[in-house]
N, C-alpha and C positions, 0 to 999 in steps of 0.2 A: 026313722032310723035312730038306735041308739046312740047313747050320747057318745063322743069319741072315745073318753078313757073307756066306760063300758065295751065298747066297739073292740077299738085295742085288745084289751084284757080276751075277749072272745077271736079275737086273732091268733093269739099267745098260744089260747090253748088248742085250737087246730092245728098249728103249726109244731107244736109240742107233739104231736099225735105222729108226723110224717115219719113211715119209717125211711130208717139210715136204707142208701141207697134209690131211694127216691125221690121223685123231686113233684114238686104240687104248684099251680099257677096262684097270682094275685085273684083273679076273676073266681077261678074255681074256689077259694075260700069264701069270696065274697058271695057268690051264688048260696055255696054251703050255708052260712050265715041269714040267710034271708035276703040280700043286697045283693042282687046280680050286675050292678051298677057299680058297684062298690071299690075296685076293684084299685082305684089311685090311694084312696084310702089306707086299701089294706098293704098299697105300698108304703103311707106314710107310718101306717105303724111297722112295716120292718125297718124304718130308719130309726126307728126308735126303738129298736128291739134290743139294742146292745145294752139302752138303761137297767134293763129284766134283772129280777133278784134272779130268780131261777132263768136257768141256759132259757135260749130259742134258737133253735137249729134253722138261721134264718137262708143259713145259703141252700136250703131246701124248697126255695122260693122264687119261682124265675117266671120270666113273659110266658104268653099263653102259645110261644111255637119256643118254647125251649133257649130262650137266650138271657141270660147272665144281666139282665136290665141292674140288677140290685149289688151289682160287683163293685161298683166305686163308695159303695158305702160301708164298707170296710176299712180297717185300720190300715189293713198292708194291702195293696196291689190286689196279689193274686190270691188270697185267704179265698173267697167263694170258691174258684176254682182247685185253690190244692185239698181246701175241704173235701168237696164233692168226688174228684179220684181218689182218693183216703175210702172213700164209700165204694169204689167200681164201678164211677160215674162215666165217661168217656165225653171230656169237652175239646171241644175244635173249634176257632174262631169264635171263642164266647159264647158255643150255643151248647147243647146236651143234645149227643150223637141219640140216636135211636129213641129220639124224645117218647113217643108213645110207647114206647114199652117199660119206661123209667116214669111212666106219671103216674101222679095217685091220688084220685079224685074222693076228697073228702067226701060228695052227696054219696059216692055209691060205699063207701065204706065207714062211713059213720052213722049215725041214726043220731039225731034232733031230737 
């Protein structure tokens, strides 16, 4: 495994990649990545994603059945949440409605 900053930094830019209105899981990056294990990791770097010179559209990053795990790591309460309906997200009890059709699996839309 890369080292973490490297790790991180190749985080950034997956997550950099998500488009608006989608939303992509911790596991699913980490797989992307070559670390299918990875996946607390790739939560420890969106805790740390607020430090980013450049944005990371972190709230584009939730558990692998669509719930808001990454919400209290925000400045304000609800920011994940009013983000993501700003986008046409549809959240209900902290999870993303119609999760499978709002996800966006980096292995099949990117290329390594």
């Amino acid at each position: 495994m890369p080292k973490n900053n490297d790790f991180f930094k190749q985080v950034y830019q997956v997550v950099r990649l998500v488009p608006k209105g989608r939303v992509t899981t911790y596991g699913a990056i980490g797989k992307y990545l070559g670390s299918a294990k990875s996946a607390r990791m790739v939560g420890w770097a969106m805790n740390n994603a607020h430090s980013q010179a450049l944005k990371v559209p972190a709230h584009r990053v939730v558990n692998r059945i669509g719930i808001l795990t990454g919400k209290h790591h925000f400045s304000i309460q609800n920011t994940m949440i009013e983000l993501l309906e700003e986008e046409g997200i549809i959240i209900k009890n902290d999870q993303v409605v119609d999760f499978k059709n709002h996800f966006w699996d980096p292995y099949e839309h990117l290329n390594l």
